[in-house]
C-alpha positions as semicolon CSV with decimal commas, in nm:
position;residue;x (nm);y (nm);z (nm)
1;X;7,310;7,131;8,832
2;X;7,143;7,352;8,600
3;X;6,929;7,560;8,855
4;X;7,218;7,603;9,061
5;X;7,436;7,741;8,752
6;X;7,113;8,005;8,683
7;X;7,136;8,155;9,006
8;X;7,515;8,284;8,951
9;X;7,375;8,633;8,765
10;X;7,199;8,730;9,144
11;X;7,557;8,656;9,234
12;X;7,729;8,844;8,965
13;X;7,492;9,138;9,044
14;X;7,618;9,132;9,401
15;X;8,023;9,171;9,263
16;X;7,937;9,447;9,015
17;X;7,750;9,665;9,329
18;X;8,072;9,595;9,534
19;X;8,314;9,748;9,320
20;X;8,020;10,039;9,302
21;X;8,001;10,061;9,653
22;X;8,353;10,039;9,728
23;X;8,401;10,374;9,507
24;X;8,143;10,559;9,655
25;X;8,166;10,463;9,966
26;X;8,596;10,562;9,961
27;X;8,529;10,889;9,825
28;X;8,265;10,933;10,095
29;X;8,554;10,849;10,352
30;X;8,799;11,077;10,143
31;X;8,564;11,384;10,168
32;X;8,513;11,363;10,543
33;X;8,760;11,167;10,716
34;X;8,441;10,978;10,931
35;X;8,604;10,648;11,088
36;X;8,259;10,504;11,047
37;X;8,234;10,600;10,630
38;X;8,608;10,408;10,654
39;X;8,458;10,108;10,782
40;X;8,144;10,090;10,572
41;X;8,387;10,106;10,270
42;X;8,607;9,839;10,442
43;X;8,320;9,619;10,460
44;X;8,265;9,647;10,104
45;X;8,553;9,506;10,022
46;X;8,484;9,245;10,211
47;X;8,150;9,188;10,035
48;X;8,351;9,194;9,726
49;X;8,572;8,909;9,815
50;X;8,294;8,718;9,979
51;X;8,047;8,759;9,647
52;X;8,363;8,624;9,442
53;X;8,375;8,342;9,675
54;X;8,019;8,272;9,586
55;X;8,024;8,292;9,234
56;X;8,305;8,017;9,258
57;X;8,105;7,805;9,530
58;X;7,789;7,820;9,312
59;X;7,962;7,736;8,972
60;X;8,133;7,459;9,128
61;X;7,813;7,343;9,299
62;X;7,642;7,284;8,951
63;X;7,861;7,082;8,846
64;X;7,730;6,729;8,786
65;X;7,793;6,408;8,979
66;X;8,087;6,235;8,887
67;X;8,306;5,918;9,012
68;X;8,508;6,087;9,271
69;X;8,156;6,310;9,394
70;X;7,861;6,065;9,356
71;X;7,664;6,262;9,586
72;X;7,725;6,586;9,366
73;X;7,923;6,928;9,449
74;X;7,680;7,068;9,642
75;X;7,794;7,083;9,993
76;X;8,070;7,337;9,893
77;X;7,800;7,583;9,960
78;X;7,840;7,549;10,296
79;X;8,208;7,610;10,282
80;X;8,160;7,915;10,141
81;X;7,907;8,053;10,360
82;X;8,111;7,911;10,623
83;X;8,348;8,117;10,535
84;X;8,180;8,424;10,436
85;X;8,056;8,433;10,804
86;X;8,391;8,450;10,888
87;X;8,462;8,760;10,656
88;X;8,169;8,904;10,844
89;X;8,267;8,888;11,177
90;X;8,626;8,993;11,060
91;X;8,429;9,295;10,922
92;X;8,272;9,366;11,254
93;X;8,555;9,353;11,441
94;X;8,719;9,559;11,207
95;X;8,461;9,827;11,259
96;X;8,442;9,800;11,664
97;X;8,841;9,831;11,644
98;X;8,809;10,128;11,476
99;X;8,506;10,281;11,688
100;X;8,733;10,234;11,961
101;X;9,068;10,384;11,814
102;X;8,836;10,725;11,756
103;X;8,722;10,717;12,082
104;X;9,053;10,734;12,214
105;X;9,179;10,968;11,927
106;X;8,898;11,200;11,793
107;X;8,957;11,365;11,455
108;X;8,749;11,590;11,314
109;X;8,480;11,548;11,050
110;X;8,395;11,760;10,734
111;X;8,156;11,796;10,454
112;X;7,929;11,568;10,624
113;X;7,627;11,652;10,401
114;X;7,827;11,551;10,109
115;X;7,950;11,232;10,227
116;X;7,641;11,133;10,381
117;X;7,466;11,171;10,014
118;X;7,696;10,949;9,879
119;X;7,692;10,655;10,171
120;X;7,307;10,641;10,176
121;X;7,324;10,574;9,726
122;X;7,573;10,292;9,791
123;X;7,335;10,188;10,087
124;X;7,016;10,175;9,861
125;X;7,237;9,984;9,600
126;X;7,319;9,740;9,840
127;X;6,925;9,704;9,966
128;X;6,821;9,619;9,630
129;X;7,117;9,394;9,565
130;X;7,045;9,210;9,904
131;X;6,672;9,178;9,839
132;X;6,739;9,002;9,525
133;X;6,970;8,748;9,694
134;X;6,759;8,661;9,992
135;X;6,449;8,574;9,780
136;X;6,636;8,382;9,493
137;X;6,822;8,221;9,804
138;X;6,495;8,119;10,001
139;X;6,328;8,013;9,750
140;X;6,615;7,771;9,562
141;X;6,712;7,703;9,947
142;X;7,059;7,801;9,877
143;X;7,254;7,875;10,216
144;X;7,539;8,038;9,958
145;X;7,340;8,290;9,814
146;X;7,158;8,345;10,162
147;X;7,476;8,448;10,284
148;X;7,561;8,698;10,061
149;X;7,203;8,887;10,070
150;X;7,274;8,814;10,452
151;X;7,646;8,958;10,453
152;X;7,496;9,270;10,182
153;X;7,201;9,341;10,481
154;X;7,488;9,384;10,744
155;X;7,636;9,622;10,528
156;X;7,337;9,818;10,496
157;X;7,277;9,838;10,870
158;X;7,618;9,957;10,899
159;X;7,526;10,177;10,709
160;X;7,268;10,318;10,868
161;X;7,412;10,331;11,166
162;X;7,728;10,542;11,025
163;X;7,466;10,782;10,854
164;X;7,277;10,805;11,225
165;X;7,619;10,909;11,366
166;X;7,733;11,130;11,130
167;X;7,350;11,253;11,214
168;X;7,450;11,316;11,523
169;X;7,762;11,490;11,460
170;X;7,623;11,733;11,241
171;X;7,346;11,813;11,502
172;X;7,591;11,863;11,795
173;X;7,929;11,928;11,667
174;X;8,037;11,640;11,921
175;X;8,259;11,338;11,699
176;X;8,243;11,077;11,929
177;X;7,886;11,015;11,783
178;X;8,069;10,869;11,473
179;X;8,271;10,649;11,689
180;X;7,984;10,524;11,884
181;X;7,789;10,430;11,612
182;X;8,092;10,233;11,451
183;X;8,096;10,050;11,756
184;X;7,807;9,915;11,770
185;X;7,774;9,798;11,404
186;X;8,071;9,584;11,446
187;X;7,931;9,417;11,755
188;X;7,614;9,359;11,486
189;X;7,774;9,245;11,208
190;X;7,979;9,005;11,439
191;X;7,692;8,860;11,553
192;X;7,554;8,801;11,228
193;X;7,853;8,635;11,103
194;X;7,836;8,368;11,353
195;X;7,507;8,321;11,320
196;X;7,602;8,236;10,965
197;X;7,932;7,969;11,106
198;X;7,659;7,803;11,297
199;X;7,461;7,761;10,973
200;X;7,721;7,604;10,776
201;X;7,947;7,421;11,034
202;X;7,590;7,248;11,083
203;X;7,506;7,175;10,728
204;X;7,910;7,065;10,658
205;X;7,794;6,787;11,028
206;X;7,524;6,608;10,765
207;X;7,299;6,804;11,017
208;X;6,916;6,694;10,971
209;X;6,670;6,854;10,722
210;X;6,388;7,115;10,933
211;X;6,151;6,964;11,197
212;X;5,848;7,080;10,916
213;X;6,025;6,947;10,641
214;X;6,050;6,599;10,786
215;X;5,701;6,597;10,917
216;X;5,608;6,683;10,578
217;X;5,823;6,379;10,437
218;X;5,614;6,145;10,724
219;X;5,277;6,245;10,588
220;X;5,368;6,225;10,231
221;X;5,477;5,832;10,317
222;X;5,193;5,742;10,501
223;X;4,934;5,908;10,283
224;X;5,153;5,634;9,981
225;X;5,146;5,356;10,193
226;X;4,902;5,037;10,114
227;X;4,766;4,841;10,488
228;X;4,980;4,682;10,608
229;X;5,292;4,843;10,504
230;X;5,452;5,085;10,742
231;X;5,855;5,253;10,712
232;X;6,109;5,333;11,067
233;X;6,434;5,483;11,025
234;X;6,402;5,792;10,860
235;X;6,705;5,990;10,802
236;X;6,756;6,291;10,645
237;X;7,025;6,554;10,593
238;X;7,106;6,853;10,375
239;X;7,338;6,936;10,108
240;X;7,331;7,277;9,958
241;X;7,006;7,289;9,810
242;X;6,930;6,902;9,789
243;X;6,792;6,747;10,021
244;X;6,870;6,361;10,087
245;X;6,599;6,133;10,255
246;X;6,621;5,748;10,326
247;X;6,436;5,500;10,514
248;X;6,346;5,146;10,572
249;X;6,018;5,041;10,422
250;X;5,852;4,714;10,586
251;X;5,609;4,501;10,350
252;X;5,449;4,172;10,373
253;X;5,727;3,946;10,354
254;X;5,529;3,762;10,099
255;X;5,563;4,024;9,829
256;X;5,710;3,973;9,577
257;X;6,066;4,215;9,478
258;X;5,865;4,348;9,172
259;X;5,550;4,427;9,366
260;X;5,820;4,593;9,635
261;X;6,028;4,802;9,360
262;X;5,683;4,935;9,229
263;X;5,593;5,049;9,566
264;X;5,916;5,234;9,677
265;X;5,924;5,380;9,301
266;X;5,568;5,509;9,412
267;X;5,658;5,637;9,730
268;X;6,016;5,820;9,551
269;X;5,779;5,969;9,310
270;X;5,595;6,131;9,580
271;X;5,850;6,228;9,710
272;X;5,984;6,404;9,451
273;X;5,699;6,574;9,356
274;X;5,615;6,740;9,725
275;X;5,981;6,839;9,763
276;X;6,212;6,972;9,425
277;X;6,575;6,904;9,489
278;X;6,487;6,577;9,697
279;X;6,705;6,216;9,642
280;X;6,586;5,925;9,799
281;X;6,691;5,590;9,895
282;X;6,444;5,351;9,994
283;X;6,581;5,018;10,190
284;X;6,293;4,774;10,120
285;X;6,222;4,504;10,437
286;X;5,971;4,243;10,555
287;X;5,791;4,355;10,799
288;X;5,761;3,997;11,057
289;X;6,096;3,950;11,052
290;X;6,271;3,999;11,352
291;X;6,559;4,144;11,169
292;X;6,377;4,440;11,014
293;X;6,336;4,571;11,355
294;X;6,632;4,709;11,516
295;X;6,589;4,882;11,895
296;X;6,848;5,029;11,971
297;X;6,956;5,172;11,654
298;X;6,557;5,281;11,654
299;X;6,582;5,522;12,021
300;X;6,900;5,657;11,889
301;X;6,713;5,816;11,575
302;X;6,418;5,948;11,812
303;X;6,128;5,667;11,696
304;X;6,002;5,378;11,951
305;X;6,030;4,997;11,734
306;X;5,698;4,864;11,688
307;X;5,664;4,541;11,766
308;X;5,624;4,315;11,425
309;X;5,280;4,190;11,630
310;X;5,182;4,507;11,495
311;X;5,259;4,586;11,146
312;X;5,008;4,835;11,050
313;X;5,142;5,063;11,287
314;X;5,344;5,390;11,135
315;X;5,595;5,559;11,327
């Protein structure tokens, strides 16, 4: 889709700080031999190979509908954050690993000043980088790019913690500071990495659209709906960026299929216009027929059936 194949350049920008990063951060490593300065540059190669897999997830996402994907590409997005989680929490085990191999095995740690110059520039870079993704990501609702300003903001916390440690070294002459430190960014950037695996292992489930968003979706239908009309069986789930809505909408069984088209083409248009990225699918029903009311299938979605003594009644 065509916003989706705009949003690649925040992407783009992500890979071209990586291989930045990735020098500075090395030669930072190479100058003072700090296990923490190792795994900050490790990371960035991870965030390298994770904003690749973005670029690809996002170009493939815009791609249009087709026979073989009539619900579009979109859902690939959760793949890839899906799987840039797991690059994260490979990162932060990478990063307690080492913490804990220094521990045991201290080296010692020169031109500090030096090296610490050149980790907080590829830290700032990686801020500004990050802060780009995150808004473009809320506000296009793309989990992809989300995870990428997510995986960028782990980076800078490690960051910051290596810096604090090598802080800490310089102030006492004691190394184990730099190992500490390590430590506990890798048991943060794990976390944050399955934080992420939740987020897409839900979204790749079909998993429901946000509580707000759905209440939203309720008032916007009611607020459309003529007396005597009402609508049950609202479903919802996301995709990417899209978000998919459909529901049974009951009418006087005396209207005519014209008269019920106009109305659900109405309510669609709604719709549409209170949520961008929205597709709906409207199942049109009379309301006093038994058979438009179905109880069980009703509790399992969450909504009591009203009785069809009661029409005007909205869920």
């Amino acid at each position: 889709m065509e916003p989706l194949a705009r949003l690649r350049w925040p992407v783009a920008l992500s890979i071209v700080a990586a291989l930045i990063t990735i020098g500075m951060k090395s030669t930072a490593y190479a100058l003072t031999g700090s296990v923490g300065l190792l795994t900050d540059a490790l990371e960035s190669v991870v965030n390298l190979l994770a904003a690749i897999t973005a670029y690809f997830a996002l170009w493939y996402a815009s791609r249009p509908a087709d026979p073989s994907h009539t619900y579009g590409h979109e859902k690939i997005e959760f793949l890839s954050s899906g799987l840039e989680g797991v690059l994260i929490v490979l990162a932060g085990f990478g990063a307690a690993g080492y913490g804990i191999r220094r521990l045991i095995s201290p080296e010692p740690i020169e031109a500090i000043e030096l090296g610490s110059g050149l980790a907080l520039a590829a830290s700032v870079v990686n801020f500004a980088v990050a802060r780009v993704l995150l808004h473009h990501g809320r506000v296009h609702k793309s989990i992809v790019m989300e995870a990428d300003g997510k995986h960028l903001m782990a980076d800078v916390w490690t960051s910051v913690g290596v810096l604090l440690g090598l802080a800490l070294v310089y102030l006492t002459g004691r190394t184990f500071f730099d190992s500490l430190l390590a430590l506990a960014m890798g048991f943060h950037i794990t976390w944050t990495g399955l934080g992420l695996i939740r987020r897409s292992f839900d979204g790749l489930m079909d998993h429901a659209i946000p509580l707000q968003e759905r209440d939203r979706i309720r008032e916007v239908i009611r607020t459309n709906l003529p007396a005597g009309a009402t609508f049950h069986l609202l479903r919802t789930r996301l995709s990417g960026a899209r978000r998919f809505v459909e529901f049974h909408l009951l009418v006087n069984g005396d209207v005519s299929v014209r008269e019920g088209h106009r109305l659900a083409t109405k309510l669609e248009a709604a719709l549409e216009a209170a949520m961008p990225e929205v597709a709906v699918t409207i199942h049109v029903e009379p309301v006093d027929e038994q058979e438009s009311w179905e109880p069980e299938y009703l509790r399992r979605l969450g909504e009591e059936p009203t009785p069809p003594t009661q029409p005007s009644q909205t869920p």
